[in-house]
C-alpha positions in Angstrom: -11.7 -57.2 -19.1 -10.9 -54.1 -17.5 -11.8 -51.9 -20.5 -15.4 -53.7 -20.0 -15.1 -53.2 -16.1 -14.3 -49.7 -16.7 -16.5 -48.9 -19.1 -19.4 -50.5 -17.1 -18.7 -48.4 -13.7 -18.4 -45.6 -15.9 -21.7 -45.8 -17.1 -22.8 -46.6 -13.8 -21.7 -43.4 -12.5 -22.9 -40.9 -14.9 -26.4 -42.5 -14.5 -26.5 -42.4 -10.9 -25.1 -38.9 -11.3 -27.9 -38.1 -13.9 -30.9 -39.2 -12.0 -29.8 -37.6 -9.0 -29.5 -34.4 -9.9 -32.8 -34.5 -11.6 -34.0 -33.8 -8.1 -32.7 -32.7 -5.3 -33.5 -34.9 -1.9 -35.9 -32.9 -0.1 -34.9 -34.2 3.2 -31.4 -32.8 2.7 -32.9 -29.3 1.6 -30.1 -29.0 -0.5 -30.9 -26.8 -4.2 -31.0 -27.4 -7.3 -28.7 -24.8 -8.5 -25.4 -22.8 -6.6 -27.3 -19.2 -7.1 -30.5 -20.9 -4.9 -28.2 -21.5 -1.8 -29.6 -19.6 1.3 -26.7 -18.4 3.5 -27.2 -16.3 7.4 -26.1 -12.9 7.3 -22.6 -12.3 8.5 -22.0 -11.6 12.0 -19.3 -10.0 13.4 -18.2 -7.4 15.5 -14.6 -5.8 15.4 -12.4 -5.7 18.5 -12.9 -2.4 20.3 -9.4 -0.3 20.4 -9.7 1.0 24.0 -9.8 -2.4 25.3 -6.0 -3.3 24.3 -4.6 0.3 24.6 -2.2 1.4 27.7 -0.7 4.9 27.6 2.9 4.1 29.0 4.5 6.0 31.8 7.6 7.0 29.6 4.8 8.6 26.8 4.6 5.7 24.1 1.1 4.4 23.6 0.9 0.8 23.2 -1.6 -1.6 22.1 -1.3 -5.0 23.9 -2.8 -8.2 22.7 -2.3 -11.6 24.0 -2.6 -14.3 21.8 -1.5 -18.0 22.8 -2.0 -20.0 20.0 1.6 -20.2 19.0 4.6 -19.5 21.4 5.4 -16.3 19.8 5.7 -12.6 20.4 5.7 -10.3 18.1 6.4 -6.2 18.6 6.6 -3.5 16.3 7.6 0.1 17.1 6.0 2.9 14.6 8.3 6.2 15.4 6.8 9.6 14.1 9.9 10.0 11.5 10.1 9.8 7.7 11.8 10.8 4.7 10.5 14.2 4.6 12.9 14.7 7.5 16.0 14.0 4.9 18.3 17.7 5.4 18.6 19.0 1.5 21.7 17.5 0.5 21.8 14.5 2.3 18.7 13.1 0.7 18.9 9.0 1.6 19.6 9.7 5.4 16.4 8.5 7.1 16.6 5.6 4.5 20.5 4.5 5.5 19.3 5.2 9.2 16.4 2.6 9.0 18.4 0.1 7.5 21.7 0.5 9.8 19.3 -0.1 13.3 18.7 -4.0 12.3 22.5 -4.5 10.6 24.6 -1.9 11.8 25.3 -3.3 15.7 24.6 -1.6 18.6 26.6 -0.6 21.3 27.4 -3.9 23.2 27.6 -5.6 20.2 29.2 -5.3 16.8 26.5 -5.8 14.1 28.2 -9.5 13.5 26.9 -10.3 17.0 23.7 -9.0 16.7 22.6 -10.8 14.0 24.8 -14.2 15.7 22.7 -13.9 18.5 19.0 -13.0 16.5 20.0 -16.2 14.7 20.6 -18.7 17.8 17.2 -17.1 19.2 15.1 -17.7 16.0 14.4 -14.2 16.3 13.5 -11.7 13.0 14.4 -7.9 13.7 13.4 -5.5 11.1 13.8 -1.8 10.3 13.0 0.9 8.0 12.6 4.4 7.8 10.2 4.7 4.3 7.8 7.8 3.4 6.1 9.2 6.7 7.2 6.5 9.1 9.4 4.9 10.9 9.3 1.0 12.4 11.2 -1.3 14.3 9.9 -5.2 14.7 11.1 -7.6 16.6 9.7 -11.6 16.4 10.9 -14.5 18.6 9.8 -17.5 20.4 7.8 -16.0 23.9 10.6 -17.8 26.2 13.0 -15.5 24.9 10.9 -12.4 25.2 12.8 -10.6 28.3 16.3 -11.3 26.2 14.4 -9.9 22.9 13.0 -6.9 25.1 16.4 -6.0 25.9 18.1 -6.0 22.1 15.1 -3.8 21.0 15.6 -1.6 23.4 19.2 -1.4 22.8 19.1 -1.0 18.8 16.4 1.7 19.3 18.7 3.6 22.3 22.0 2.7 21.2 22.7 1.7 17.7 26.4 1.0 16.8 26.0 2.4 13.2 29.6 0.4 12.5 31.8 2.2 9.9 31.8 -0.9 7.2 28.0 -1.6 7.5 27.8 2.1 6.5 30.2 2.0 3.8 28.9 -1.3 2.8 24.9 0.3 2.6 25.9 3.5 1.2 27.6 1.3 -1.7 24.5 -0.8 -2.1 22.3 2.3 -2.1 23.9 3.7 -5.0 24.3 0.6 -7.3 20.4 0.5 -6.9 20.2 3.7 -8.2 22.1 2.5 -11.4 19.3 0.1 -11.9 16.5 3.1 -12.1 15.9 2.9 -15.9 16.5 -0.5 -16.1 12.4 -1.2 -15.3 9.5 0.2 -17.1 7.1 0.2 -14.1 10.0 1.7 -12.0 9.8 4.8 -14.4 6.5 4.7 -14.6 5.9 5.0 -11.0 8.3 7.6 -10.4 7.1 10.0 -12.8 3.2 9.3 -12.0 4.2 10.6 -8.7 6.2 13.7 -10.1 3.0 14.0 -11.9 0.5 13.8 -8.5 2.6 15.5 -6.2 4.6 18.2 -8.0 8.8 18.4 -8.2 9.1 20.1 -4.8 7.1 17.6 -2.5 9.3 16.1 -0.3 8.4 12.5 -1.5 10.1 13.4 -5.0 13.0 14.4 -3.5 15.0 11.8 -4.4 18.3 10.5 -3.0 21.7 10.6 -5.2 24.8 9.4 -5.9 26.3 12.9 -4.4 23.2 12.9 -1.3 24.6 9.1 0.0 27.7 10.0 0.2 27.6 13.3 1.8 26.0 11.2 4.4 28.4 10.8 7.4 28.4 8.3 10.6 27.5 11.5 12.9 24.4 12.5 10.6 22.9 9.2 11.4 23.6 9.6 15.2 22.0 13.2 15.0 19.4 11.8 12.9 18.7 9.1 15.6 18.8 10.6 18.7 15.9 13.3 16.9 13.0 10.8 16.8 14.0 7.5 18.5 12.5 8.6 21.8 9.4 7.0 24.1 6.6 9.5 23.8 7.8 9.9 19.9 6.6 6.4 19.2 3.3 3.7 18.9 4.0 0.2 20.0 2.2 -3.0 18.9 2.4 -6.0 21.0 0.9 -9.3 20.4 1.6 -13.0 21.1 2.0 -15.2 23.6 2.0 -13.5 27.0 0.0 -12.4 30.0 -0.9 -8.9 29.1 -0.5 -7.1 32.5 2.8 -8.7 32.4 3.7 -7.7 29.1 2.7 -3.7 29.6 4.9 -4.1 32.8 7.9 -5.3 30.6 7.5 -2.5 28.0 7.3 0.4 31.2 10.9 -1.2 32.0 11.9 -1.0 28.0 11.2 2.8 27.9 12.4 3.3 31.3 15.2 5.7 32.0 15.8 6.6 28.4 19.4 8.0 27.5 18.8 10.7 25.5 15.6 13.5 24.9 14.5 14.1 21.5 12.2 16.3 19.9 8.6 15.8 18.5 8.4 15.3 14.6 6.6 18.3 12.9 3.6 17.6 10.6 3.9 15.6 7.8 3.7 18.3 4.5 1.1 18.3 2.5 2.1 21.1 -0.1 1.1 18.8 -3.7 0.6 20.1 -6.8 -1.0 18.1 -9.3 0.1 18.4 -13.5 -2.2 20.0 -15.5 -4.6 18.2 -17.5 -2.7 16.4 -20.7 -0.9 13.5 -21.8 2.5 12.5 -21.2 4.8 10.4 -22.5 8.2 8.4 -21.1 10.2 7.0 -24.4 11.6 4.2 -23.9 11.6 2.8 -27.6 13.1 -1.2 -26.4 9.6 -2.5 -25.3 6.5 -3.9 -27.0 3.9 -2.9 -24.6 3.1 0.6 -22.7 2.9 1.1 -19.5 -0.1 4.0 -18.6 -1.3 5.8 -15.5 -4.1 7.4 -15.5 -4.9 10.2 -12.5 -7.4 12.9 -11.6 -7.2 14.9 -7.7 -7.7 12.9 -5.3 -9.0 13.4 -1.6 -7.8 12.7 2.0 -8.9 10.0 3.8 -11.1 12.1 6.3 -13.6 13.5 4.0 -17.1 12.5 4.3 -17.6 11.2 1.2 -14.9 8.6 1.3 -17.6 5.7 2.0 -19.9 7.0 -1.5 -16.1 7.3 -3.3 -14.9 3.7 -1.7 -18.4 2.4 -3.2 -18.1 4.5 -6.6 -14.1 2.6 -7.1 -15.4 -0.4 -6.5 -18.1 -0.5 -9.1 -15.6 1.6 -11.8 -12.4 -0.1 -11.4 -11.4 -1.7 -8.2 -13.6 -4.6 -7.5 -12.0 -6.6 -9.8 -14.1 -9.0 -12.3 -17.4 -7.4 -11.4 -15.7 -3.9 -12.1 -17.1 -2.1 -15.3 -13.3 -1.0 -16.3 -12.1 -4.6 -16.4 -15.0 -5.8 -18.3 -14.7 -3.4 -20.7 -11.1 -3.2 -21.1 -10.0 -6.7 -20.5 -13.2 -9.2 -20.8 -14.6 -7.3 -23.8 -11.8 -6.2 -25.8 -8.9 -7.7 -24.6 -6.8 -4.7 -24.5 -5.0 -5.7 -20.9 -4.6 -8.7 -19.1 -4.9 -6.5 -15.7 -6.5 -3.0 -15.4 -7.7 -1.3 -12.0 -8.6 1.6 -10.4 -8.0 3.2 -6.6 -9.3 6.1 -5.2 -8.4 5.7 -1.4 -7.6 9.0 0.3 -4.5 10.2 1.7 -3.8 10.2 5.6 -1.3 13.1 5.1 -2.5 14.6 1.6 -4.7 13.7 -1.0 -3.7 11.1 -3.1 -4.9 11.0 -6.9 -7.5 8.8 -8.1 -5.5 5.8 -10.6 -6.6 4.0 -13.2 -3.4 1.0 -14.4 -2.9 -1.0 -16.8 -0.5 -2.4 -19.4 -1.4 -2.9 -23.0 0.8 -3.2 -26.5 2.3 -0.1 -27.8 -0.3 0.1 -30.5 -3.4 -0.6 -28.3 -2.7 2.2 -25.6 -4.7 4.9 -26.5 -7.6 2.7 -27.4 -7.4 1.2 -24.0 -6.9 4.1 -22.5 -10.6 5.8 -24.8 -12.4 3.0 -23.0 -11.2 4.0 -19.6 -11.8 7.4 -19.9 -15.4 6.7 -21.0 -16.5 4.5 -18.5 -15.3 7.2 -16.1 -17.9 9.4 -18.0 -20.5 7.1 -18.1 -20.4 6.3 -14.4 -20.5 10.0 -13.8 -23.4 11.1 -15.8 -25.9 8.2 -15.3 -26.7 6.4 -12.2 -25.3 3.2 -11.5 -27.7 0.0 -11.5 -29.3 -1.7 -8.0 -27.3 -4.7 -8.7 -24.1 -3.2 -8.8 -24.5 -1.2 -5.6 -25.4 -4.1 -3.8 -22.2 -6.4 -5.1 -19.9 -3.1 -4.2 -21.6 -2.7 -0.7 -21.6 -6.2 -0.3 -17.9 -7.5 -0.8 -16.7 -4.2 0.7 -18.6 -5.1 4.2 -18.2 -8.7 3.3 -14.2 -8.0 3.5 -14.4 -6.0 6.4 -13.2 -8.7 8.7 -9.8 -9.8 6.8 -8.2 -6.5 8.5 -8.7 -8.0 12.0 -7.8 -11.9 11.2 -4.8 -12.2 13.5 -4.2 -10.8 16.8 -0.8 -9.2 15.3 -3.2 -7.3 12.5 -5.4 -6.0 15.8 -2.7 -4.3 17.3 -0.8 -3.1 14.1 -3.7 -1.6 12.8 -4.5 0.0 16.0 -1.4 1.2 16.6 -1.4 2.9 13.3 -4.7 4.1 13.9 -3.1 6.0 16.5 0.3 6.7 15.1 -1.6 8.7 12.0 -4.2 10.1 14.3 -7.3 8.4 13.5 -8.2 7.1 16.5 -8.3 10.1 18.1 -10.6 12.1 15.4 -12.9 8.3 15.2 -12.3 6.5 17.8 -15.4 4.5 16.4 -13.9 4.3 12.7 -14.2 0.2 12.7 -17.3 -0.3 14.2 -19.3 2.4 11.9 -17.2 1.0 8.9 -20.1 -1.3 7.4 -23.3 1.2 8.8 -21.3 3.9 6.7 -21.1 1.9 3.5 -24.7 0.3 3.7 -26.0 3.7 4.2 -24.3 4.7 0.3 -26.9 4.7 -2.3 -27.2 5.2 -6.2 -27.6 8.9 -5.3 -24.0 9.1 -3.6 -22.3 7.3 -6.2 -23.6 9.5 -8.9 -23.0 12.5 -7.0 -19.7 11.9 -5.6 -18.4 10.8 -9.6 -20.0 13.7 -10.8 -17.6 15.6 -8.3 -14.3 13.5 -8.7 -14.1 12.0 -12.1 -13.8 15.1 -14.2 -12.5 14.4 -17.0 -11.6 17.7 -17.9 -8.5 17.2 -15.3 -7.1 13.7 -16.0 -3.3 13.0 -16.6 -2.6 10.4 -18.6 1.3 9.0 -18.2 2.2 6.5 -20.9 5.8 5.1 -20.6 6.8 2.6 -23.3 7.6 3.1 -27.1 6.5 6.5 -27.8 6.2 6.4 -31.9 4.3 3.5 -31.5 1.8 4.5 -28.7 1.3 8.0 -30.7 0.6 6.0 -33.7 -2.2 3.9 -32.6 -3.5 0.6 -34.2 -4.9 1.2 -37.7 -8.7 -0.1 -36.6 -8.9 1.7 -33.5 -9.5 5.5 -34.7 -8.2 7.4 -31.7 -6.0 10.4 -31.7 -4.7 9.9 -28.0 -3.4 13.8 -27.5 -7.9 14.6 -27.7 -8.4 11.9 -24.6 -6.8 15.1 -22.6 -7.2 18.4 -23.4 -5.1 17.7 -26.7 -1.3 18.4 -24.8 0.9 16.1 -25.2 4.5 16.5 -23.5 7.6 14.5 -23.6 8.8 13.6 -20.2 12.8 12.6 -20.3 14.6 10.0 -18.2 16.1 11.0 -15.7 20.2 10.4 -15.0 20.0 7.7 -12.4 22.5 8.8 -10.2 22.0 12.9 -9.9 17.6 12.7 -11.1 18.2 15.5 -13.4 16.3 15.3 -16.7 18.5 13.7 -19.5 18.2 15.5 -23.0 15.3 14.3 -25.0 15.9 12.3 -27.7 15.6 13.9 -31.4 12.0 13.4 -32.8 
């Protein structure tokens, strides 16, 4: 009886549903099909800078945005400092010093404390010193803001660094190191930048077994005391506060500092990318290859970053309407993942990348298809319908960089930290007039000038017999895909980065 019940609504349904989709009800205005749905053009404007910024009495420049839909403040300090300030020798130092502000104490109270009293406020301090930058964040319930105010200010004037929180990091630090070979995409990634930048750019320079422990308790104080200084830092404060109140508390958090430090120099920009040809990481206990594939790149400045932005997006980087990914994924399977960037550097141009992973044997197949697409896009032009998806989600993204009120002010703040807003100050709101003004022209002309060929690095860590070998329906001698060089790159000892012996052939 319910079988026959069943049945009966069943049938019911499915010829309801038939006859009405027949027809759509014209009174509801509602189409036939998904790709006949009308939708308004997006509005939006993005938040103007100068309205949240405040140049502090004590030098910082904050950026200050109330925001009370949850009883929350949040601050982040960005402090011109980095790892290119490491002294040779003592390569790690900025790293330990980043760490040691959050866990290391400060001076009225040990690091136990500190983190005793974070806890019983709900309140999340972080801290790193990574690449070209330095931050400090601090997040806690708004009623507890004045109390929070007062710990930042203390870890960023007068950190503790106690002696076992040191001995404890520095130990920590070099049992990671152990752990370098362990990961294909780990060596991958470290020797694609070796490849972009050149040995001697101070982002290869690599901490060591010998560097962390050279480190002592008075290099981090020096170390500190350089760069953790008001007018040497951005601030970003958002939440839940009134914000002449809140610009009023941060004048009395960089009031009266205890020490003077001195102004970061310029970030280096002395790269040197490899010369054209393929090379290869062995490491003969995996199935599949890792490959990175890179040509110059640009800085982020350079007028034609809106054409290039456009250009990635249609090669590589806009995912499942990408050419790259159709080609190398949708029609042949090669990769479950494969991608290209191209966004200029802030400091120094960063390479164009094309990732992906395939088997051993499929490698240089996968990586022929790549490298022909990036001809194709640069010798004929690209069509009307795939300039208009590119322009379209890039503009149609646009607003997730401003969808919290923390986002405003960090992205601000960094605006201002890597000088941006001073060279643009109307970066955001030309953003979208920039990239609608991009047509098939630009991107032809601006692949033409990027994607030569005749300079692309191609990294392939993984199996190296088996990658060299290819798969026996897929004709491709991988060495001819660049220039015809092929070099052996060797692992590097974990704990010193020097080159290990290569393997016999």
């Amino acid at each position: 009886m319910n079988c026959l019940f069943t049945g009966c609504l069943l049938a019911l349904l499915l010829s309801s549903g038939a006859s009405g989709a027949a027809a759509p009800d014209a009174q509801s205005g509602i189409p036939a099909r998904p790709e006949e749905l009308k939708f308004p053009s997006l509005a939006y404007d993005p938040p103007a800078p100068a309205q949240y910024r405040v140049v502090l009495k004590s030098g910082p420049v904050a950026y200050v945005v109330p925001d009370h839909e949850l009883p929350l403040v949040n601050i982040v300090v960005y402090v011109h400092t980095g790892e290119y300030l490491d002294p040779a020798g003592k390569e790690g130092l900025a790293d330990l010093t980043g760490t040691l502000l959050e866990s290391g104490g400060t001076r009225s109270k040990t690091a136990e404390q500190l983190q005793e009293r974070l806890a019983f406020l709900a309140a999340q301090l972080r801290s790193s010193i990574a690449g070209p930058i330095g931050t400090v964040s601090l997040n806690l319930l708004s009623k507890d803001t004045d109390e929070g105010l007062s710990i930042l200010r203390e870890v960023l004037s007068a950190p503790r660094f106690q002696e076992n929180k040191v001995a404890l990091r520095k130990q920590q630090m070099i049992q990671a190191m152990q752990e370098r070979n362990d990961d294909l995409s780990e060596i991958e990634s470290r020797e694609a930048q070796f490849l972009a930048y050149g040995e001697q750019f101070w982002a290869n320079r690599y901490s060591t077994a010998a560097s962390v422990r050279a480190i002592t308790r008075e290099d981090l104080e020096s170390f500190h005391r350089k760069w953790f200084f008001p007018s040497n830092v951005v601030v970003a404060a958002s939440g839940d506060f009134d914000r002449a109140a809140m610009i009023q508390k941060l004048e009395k958090m960089f009031a009266d500092w205890p020490f003077a430090g001195q102004h970061a120099p310029p970030v280096p920009s002395n790269t040197m990318f490899a010369v054209e040809g393929i090379y290869l990481v062995n490491k003969p206990d995996v199935n599949q290859g890792r490959v990175t594939m890179m040509l110059p790149g640009i800085l982020r400045d350079n007028p034609d970053i809106y054409a290039v932005q456009v250009m990635n997006d249609i090669l590589g980087g806009g995912g499942f309407s990408s050419r790259i990914l159709n080609r190398v994924r949708s029609d042949e399977g090669l990769a479950y993942s494969v991608r290209s960037s191209f966004p200029g550097g802030t400091y120094y141009p960063v390479p164009f990348r094309v990732g992906f992973q395939s088997k051993s044997r499929t490698v240089a197949y996968a990586a022929s298809l790549v490298r022909e697409e990036l001809k194709r896009i640069a010798s004929a032009p690209v069509s009307e319908a795939e300039l208009g998806i590119a322009r379209k989600g890039l503009i149609e993204r646009f607003p997730r960089n401003f969808t919290t009120k923390a986002q405003v002010a960090s992205i601000f703040a960094q605006d201002e930290y890597t000088g941006r807003y001073a060279r643009d100050p109307d970066y955001w709101k030309q953003y979208r007039s920039r990239v609608s003004a991009v047509g098939i022209e630009d991107v032809l002309r601006v692949a033409k000038k990027y994607l030569d060929v005749d300079k692309l690095v191609i990294l392939a860590a993984g199996n190296k017999e088996d990658i060299l070998r290819g798969y026996p329906t897929h004709l491709v001698n991988f060495p001819d895909l660049a220039g015809g060089r092929v070099t052996e790159l060797p692992l590097r000892d974990p704990l010193t980065m020097k080159p290990l012996p290569l393997s016999p052939p």
